[in-house]
Residue, then its C-alpha position, 0 to 999 in steps of 0.5 A: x635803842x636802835x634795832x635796824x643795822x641796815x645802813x651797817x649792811x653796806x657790802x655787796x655780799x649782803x644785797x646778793x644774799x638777800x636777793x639769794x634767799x628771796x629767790x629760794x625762798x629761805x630766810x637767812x640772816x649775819x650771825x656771830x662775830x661780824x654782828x659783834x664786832x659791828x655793834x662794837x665798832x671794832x672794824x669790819x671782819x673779814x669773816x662773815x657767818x650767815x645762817x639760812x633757815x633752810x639749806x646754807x648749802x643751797x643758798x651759798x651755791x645760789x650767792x655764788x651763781x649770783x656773784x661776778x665769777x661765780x666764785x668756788x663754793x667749798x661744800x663740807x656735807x658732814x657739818x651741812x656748811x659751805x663757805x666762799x671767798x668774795x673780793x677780801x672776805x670770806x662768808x660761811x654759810x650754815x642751815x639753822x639748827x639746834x644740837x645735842x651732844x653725848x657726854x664723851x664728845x664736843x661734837x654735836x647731833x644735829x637737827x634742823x632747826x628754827x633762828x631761835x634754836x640756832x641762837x639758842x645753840x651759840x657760845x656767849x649771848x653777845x655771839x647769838x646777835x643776828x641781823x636779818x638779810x630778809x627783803x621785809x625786815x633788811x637789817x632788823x636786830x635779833x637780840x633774844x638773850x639781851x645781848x646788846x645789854x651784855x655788850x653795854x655792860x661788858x660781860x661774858x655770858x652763855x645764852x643757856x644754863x652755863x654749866x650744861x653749855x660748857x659741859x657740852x663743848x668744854x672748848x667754849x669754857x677757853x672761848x669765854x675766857x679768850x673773849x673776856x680777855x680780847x674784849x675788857x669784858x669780864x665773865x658773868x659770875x655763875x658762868x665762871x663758877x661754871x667753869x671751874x665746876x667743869x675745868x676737867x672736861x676740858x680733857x676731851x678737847x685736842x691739843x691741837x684746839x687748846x693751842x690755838x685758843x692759847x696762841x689767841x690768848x697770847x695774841x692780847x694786849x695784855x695775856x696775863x688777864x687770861x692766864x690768871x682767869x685759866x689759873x682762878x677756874x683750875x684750867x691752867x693746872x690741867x692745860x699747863x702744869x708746868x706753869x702753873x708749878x711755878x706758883x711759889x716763892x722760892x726762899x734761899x739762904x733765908x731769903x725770899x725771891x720772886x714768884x716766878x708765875x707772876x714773874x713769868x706773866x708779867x714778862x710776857x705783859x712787857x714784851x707785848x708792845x714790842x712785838x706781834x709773834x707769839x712765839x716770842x712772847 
């Protein structure tokens, strides 16, 4: 089994991150989605999240100086983030930390931490895989959760105990379906049972979040996978009513006619190949 990407780390970004780090003497590694999608050979993203154990703050001013034109490094102090554009892509930066969360709110307390508390801390463990932009092990996977196995198998699954993740950030119970839905990936069975245990927590959550990840859902080849799994954890009652109140066969004159939920999703299925715009499907 391969466990050194360093021929995978081609871009520029990544040698001046290196040579960043070296030089405050903080290990940094890639995170998240780039890793993802870069063992799942779905192209390179345009976003790239790199954790330091330290300052991610630090370190993005010190790529930054290091970079041609020292680009503009937006700092966000409350989150301990900064992020900077550099040719097509944008790269976020994030000290390593581990969270804890109070029940009436998504936003966590936040403690400096270790990589493990940082992975320990990610969504899904396909989402936890790290590859190091350290000069000695340049390039080295870090797969505590068996992430890659999860990826080989297709599956949805949370690094920790799912009913406390997603009772923590109800947000992630939307990301996990999204993702299983984007990906062909299904969701590990005491994961969605979590999900369903917790699908009223999902009203702390803002409209405003709820869209998007609907519009992401929307965005698929095939949007019905993730409404009927929105529809089987009792989220779709919570979120859309409207649709779901649409789940029965209407009988006139003695005779029975279409669901039209089914109805509706199998419409929105069709129309996919035509057109991009959510708003049209």
């Amino acid at each position: 089994m391969q466990t050194n990407y360093k021929t995978a780390l081609q871009h520029k970004i990544f040698g001046v991150i290196s040579k960043a780090s070296q030089e405050l003497n903080v290990d940094s590694y890639v995170i998240g989605g780039f890793v993802r999608d870069l063992l799942l050979n779905r192209g390179s993203k345009k976003d790239i999240d790199v954790v330091a154990v330290g300052s991610g703050i630090e370190l993005a001013l010190k790529v930054s100086d290091l970079l041609p034109k020292k680009p503009k490094v937006q700092v966000f102090k409350t989150y301990g983030t900064a992020m900077l554009r550099f040719e097509d892509t944008d790269i976020e930066f994030v000290g390593a930390r581990k969270e804890s969360y109070n029940f009436d709110s998504r936003n966590p307390i936040v403690e400096n931490g270790t990589l493990e508390d940082d992975q320990n801390r990610r969504d899904f463990t396909i989402n936890a895989l790290a590859l190091s932009l350290n000069e000695k092990t340049f390039g080295d996977l870090s797969d505590p959760f068996n992430g890659l196995a999860d990826l080989e198998n297709k599956t949805i699954k949370t690094p920790l105990d799912p009913d406390i993740t997603y009772s923590d950030d109800p947000l992630r119970m939307l990301r996990a379906i999204r993702f299983a839905n984007q990906l062909n990936f299904e969701i590990e069975k005491n994961s969605l049972d979590a999900i369903t245990k917790n699908a009223e927590r999902i009203k702390i959550i803002s409209g405003e979040r709820i869209v998007d990840e609907l519009n992401k859902i929307l965005s698929t080849d095939k949007p019905s996978i993730g409404f009927l799994l929105l529809y089987k954890t009792g989220l779709l009652d919570l979120i859309l009513p409207e649709l779901t109140a649409l789940n029965q066969v209407e009988e006139i004159e003695g005779h029975t006619h279409k669901n039209n939920f089914y109805h509706t999703l199998e419409v929105v299925d069709n129309i996919c190949p035509n057109t991009d715009d959510v708003w049209l499907r």
